[in-house]
N, C-alpha and C positions, 0 to 999 in steps of 0.2 A: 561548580566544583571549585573548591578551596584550600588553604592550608593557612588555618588559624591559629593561632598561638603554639606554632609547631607543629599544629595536626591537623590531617585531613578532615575535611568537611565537603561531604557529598548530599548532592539533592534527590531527587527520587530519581529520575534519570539514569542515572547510575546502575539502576538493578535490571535495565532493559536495555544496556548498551555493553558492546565487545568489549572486554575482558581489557583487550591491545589499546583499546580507545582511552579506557581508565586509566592506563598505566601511562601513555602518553601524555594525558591531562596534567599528572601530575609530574614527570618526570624531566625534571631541570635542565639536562643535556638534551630533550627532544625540543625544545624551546623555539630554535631558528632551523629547525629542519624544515623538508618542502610541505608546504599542502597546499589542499584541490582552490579553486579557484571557489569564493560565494556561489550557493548554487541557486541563478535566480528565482525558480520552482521552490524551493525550501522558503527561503525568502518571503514569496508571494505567501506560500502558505500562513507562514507564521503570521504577516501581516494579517490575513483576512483571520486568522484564529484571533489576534489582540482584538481586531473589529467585531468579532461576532461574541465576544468577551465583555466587552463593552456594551453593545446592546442588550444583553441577557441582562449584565448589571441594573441598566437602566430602568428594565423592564419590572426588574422582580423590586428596585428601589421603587418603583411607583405603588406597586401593587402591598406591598410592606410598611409603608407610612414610618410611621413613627418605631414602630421594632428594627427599622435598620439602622445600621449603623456601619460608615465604609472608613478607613483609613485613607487617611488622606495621600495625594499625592506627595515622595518626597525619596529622601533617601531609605533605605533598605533598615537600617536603625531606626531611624522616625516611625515609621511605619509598623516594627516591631511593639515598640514602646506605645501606640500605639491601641494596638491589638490588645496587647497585656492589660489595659486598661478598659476595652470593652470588655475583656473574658471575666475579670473582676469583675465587673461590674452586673453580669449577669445578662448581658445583651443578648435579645431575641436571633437575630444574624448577623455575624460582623463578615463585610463582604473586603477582598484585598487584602488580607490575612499574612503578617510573616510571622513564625511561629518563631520560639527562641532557639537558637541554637543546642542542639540536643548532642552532646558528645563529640560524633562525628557526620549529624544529621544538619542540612540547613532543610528548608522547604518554607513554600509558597501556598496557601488555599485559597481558590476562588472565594469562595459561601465555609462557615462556620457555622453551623445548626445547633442552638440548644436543646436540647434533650429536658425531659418530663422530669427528669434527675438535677439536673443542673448542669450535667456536662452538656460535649460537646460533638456533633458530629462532621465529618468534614464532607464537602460539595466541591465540583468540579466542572465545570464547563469545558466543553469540544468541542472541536469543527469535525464531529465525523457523526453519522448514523450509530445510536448505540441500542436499538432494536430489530429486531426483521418480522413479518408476519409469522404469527405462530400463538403460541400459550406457556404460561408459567413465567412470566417476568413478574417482578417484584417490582410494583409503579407507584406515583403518586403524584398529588396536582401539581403542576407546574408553579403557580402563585401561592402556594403553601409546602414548601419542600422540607416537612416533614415525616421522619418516617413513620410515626405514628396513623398517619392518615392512609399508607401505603395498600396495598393490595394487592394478590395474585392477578395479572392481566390475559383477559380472556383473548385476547386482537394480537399479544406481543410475547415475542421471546427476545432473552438478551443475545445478543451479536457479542461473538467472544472477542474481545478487546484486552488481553491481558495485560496491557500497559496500562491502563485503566483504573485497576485494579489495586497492581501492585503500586500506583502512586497514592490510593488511598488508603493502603497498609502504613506507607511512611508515613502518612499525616498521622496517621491513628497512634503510630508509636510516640510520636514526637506529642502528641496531646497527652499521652498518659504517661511523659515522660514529664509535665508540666502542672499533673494532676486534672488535667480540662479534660479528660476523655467520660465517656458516660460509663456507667456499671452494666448496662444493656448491650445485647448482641452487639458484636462489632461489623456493622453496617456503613456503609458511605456512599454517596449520592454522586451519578453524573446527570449532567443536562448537555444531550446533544444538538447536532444541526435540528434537528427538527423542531426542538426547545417547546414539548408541546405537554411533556413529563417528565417527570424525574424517576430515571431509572435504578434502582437502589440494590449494591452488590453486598450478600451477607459474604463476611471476609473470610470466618470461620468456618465455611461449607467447604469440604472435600472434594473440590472441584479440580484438583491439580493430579498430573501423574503419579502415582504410587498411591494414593488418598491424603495428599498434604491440602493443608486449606489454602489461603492465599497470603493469611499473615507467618505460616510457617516459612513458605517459597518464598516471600520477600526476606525474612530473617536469613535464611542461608545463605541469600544472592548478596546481601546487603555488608552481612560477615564477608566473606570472599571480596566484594569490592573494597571495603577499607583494606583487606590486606595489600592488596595489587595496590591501593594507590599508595597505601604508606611506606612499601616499599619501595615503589618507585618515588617519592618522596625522599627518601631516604639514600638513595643513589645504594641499592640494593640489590640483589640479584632478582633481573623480573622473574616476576610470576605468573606473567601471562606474555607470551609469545604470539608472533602476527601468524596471520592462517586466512586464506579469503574466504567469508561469508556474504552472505545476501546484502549485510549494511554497509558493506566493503563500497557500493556502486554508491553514495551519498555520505562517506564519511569524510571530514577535511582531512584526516590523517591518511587517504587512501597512497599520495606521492609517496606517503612513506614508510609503507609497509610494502606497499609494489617493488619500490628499488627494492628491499628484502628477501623478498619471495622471488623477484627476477635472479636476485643472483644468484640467490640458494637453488636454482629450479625446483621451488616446491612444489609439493603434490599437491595442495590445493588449487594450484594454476589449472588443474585439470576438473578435479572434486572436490566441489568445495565443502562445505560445513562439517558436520559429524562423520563422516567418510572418510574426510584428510586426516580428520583427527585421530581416530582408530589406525588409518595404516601409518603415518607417523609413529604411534606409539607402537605399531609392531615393526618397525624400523624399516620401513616404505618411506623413507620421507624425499622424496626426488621425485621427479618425471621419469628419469632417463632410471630409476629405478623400479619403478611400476609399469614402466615400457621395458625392463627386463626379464616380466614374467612369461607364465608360458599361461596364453589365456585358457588353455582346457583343462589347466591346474589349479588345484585346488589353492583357492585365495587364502591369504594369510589372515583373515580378518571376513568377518561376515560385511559385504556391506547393503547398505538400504538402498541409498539410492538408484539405482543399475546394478546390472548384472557385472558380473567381474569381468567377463571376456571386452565388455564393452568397455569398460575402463580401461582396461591395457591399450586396447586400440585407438582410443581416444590420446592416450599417453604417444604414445607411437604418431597419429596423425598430430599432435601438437610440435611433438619435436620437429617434424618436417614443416610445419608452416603449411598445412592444410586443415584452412575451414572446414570441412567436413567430407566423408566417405561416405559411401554407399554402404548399406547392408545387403544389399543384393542388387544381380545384375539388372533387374529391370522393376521398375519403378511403377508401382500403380496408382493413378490418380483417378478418382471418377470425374469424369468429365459428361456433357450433356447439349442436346441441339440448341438452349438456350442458357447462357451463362450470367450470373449478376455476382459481383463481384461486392461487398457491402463493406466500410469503416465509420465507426459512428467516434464520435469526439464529445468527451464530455469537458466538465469543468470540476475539478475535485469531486465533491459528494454536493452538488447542487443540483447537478443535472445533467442530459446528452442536450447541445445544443444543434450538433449536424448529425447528418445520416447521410452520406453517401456515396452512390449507387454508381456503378460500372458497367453498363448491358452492352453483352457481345453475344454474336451468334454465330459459333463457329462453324454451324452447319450451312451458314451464308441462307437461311430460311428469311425471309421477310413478314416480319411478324407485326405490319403496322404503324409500331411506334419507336419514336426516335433511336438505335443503337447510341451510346457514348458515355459521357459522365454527366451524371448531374446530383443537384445536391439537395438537401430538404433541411432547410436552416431557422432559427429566430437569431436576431440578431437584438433579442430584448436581455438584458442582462438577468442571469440567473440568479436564482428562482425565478420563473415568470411562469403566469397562465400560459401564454403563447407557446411554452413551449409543448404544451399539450396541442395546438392545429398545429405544428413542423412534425412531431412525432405523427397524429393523426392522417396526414397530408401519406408521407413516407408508407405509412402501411395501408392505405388505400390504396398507393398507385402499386404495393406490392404485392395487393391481393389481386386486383387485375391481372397483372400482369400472370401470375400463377395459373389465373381462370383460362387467360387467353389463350395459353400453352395447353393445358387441359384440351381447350375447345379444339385447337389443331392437331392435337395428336401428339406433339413434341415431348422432349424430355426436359427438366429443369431442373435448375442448380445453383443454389445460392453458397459464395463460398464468404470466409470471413479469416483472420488469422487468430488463433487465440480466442475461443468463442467467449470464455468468461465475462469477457467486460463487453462485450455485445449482449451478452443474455441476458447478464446481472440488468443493463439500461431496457432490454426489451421488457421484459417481467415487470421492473420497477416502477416506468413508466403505464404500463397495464395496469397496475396498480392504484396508482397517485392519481392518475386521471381518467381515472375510469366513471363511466357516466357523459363526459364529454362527448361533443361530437366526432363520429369517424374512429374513435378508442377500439382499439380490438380487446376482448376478454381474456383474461388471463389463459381461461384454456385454449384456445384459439391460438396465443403466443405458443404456448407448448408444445401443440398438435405440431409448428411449425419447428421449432427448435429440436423436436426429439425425430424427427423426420430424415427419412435418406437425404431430401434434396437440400438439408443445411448442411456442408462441410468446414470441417475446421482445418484449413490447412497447416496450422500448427501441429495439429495432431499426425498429417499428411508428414509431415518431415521428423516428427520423431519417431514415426512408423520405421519408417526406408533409408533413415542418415543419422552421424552419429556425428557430432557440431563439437568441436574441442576448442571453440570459443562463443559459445552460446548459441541457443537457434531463433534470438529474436530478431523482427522481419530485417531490421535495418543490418543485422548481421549476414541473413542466409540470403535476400536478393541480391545481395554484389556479385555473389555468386555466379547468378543468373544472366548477370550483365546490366541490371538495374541500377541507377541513380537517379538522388533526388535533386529536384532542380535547386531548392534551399540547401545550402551547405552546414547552416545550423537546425534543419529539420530533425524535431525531437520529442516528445509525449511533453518531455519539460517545459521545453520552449515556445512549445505552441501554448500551454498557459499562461508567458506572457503576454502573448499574441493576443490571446484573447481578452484579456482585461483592457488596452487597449482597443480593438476593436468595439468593444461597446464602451469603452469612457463608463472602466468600473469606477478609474481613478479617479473621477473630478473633469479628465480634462472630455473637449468632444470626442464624439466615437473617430478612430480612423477606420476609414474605408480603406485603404493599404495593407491596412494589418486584416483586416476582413479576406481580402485577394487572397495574404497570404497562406491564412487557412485556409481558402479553398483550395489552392493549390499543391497546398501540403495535404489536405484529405486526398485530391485527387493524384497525387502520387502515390499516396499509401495502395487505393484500390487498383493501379497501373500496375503496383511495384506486385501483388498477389497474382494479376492475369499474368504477368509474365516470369513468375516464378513457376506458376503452373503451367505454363507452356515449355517453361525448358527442363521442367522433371516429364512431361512428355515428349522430348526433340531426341534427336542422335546426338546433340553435343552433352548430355548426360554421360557417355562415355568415356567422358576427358577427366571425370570426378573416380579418383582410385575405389576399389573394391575393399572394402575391411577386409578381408580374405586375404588380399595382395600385401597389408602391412605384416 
């Protein structure tokens, strides 16, 4: 984001980021206000996206010969001029792409595709999965990423990605804003982590709420942000106000929409996204005024997220400075003579590289094999074969373990917090490696995951408590009386931990950083046993009743 010759100049970016965050960008007086510290997860990411950016490059330059054509490395002009001059020219791909400045459009294209016309389609490289098992994606070869060659995919559906999407609306616009766009369906091409096809979004498909396509959503998003920012450009009255959303936890601007919202005690400190919004505008805009309603009354505003009562209470336990209430006096957790306690750790969308395991048995049964923590790991850096025996490894000793119980008679109970990113790596992994040795089948995984004896104890706490500062783990076990032994123990942090540990960077692996994973997995599956124990104890007592607020 910019302001050229007096005017705002936004990148695609723009149309999938808060409103508050745009106006910030551009607005002169927020300049030296606070913000968040670099967040080294972000960081990492970007880093391995520029790297995986790079080898795709490589990849499709080898396989292209003589129709490629890349801009050279240099300044943002160079490279412009540039461009301009393969697009003249009629170049099969020009790859490193900056397109001219369109109004108040800048942008960036990985791949520029010519079209059977003459124009031009735009390609985009990702560090994420942009299909899932299924049918009806629209594919095409990898080494020929044209859409011409395309085809309905019998194996794949597209994974909804709307950031995706909308950043190849802006390319599209900015080409036909330059005359390089084709006269054929408006199409545009990602290559993901997988980089095994090109998955191809028609832009024009009614794929959006109400039946807008994707280049309509981007025009409306795209209007709306040059306003915000040229107003806030312009030392104007904003047009977009702070309010905490989901992007609120990775935004640099968050220091300083928080001071905002602390002082104002807004309602989003409580409900965040579309919920603050609506009772804001029906003039709830407090805590200490949505904590004035009467919860068996009729809400001023319909909302989505929770029920109303719950919100007030929530409003209510935030002012007093209580993490969370009770919804009722007594608390049900299923519990079982044999207990395993599961945290799997991935690494972005590469892979899970640990699984592990927590066995306790509260019914004090002696069942053979070792009680305690252990872990099932590669320490080969991801993507690797290997990680198909750590996974393999993990679900032999887990199917055992199941049979054994079976065979004595016992109950069993595998818990996990938040199952999503468990499940998502148990399936995936069934998947990817299937065939391998030790591999369970995918329905096998299933039989297991839709089973009484897998619980999600996140799901446990939104059952029976109502969290007015979130209910994730590192939130609800303090609760419990749990700490972790790492004072910067964090999903983030542990991905630096881990690129380190296996020497992604260049340097040797450290073994240090290795410890520290383990010992951050094995207080994840400590911090779950003992959250589950103290929603079964008498000191659950000392946690107010929502009734009582």
């Amino acid at each position: 984001m910019a302001v050229i010759a007096g005017r705002v100049a936004l990148d695609a970016s723009s149309v999938v980021r808060c409103r508050r965050r745009v106006h910030l960008d551009h607005d002169p007086s927020a300049a030296h206000g606070p913000r968040a510290e670099p967040d080294p997860a972000l960081e990492q990411r970007r880093a391995d996206a520029t790297a995986h950016r790079a080898e795709i490059g490589a990849r499709l330059a080898a396989l292209a010969g003589a129709d490629w054509v890349a801009t050279p490395d240099g300044s943002v002009h160079e490279r412009e001029r540039a461009t301009s001059a393969a697009l003249a020219s009629g170049a099969r791909y020009v790859w490193n792409a900056v397109l001219p400045v369109d109004g108040a459009r800048t942008g960036e294209a990985d791949l520029l595709v010519r079209a059977e016309d003459g124009g031009y389609r735009p390609v985009i490289v990702v560090r994420h999965r942009v299909t899932d098992p299924g049918a009806g994606a629209l594919t095409g070869p990898f080494g020929l990423p044209k859409v011409e060659l395309a085809a309905p995919d019998p194996a794949r559906r597209p994974r909804s990605q709307s950031r995706d999407q909308l950043r190849l609306a802006h390319l599209t616009r900015m080409l036909e804003s330059i005359g390089h766009a084709t006269a054929g369906p408006a199409l545009g091409g990602v290559i993901g982590l997988d980089a095994d096809v090109v998955l191809w979004h028609d832009l024009s498909a009614p794929t959006w709420p109400g039946g807008h396509d994707t280049l309509q959503e981007y025009d409306a998003r795209f209007a709306d942000r040059v306003a915000v920012a040229t107003a806030a450009a312009a030392g104007e009255p904003a047009l977009a106000e702070p309010s905490r959303i989901t992007e609120c936890r990775r935004c640099p601007w968050w220091p300083t929409c928080e001071a905002v919202l602390a002082d104002r005690r807004d309602v989003s400190l409580v409900l965040r996204g579309e919920d603050a919004m609506a009772l804001r505008a029906a003039g709830v805009g407090t805590v200490a005024q949505l904590a004035a309603l009467d919860p068996a009354g009729e809400p001023p505003v319909p909302l989505g997220g929770m029920p109303f009562a719950d919100a007030v209470v929530l409003a209510r336990a935030f002012q007093r400075g209580l993490p969370l209430v009770r919804r009722v006096a007594e608390v049900k957790v299923p519990r079982a003579d044999v207990e395993l306690d599961v945290d799997m750790e991935s690494f972005s969308e590469s892979g899970a590289y640990m699984w592990g395991c927590l066995l306790s048995t509260p019914s004090g049964v002696d069942l053979g094999v070792p009680v305690g923590y252990r872990a099932f790991a590669t320490w080969e850096p991801l993507p690797t074969a290997d990680e198909a025996r750590s996974f393999a490894e993990f679900w032999g000793w887990l199917r055992e373990l199941r049979a054994r119980c079976a065979e004595l008679g016992l109950s069993f109970a595998a818990y996990c917090y938040n199952e999503q990113a468990e499940n998502r790596w148990l399936l995936a992994s069934a998947d990817r490696f299937a065939g391998h040795p030790g591999i369970p089948s995918r329905a096998e995984v299933i039989e297991f995951i839709t089973s009484d004896a897998w619980i999600d104890l996140f799901a446990v706490v939104s059952e029976w408590f109502l969290c007015a500062h979130g209910k994730g783990l590192k939130r609800i076990a303090p609760a419990a009386g749990f700490t972790w032994h790492d004072p910067d123990a964090s999903g983030e942090n542990s991905m630096r931990w881990y690129r380190a540990a296996v020497g992604m960077d260049g340097e040797p692996p450290d073994p240090g950083q290795r410890d520290r994973l383990l010992r951050y997995n094995s207080d994840d599956v400590h911090a779950t046993l003992t959250l589950r124990e103290w929603m079964c104890s008498p000191g659950l007592a000392d946690i107010p009743l929502a009734a009582e607020l």
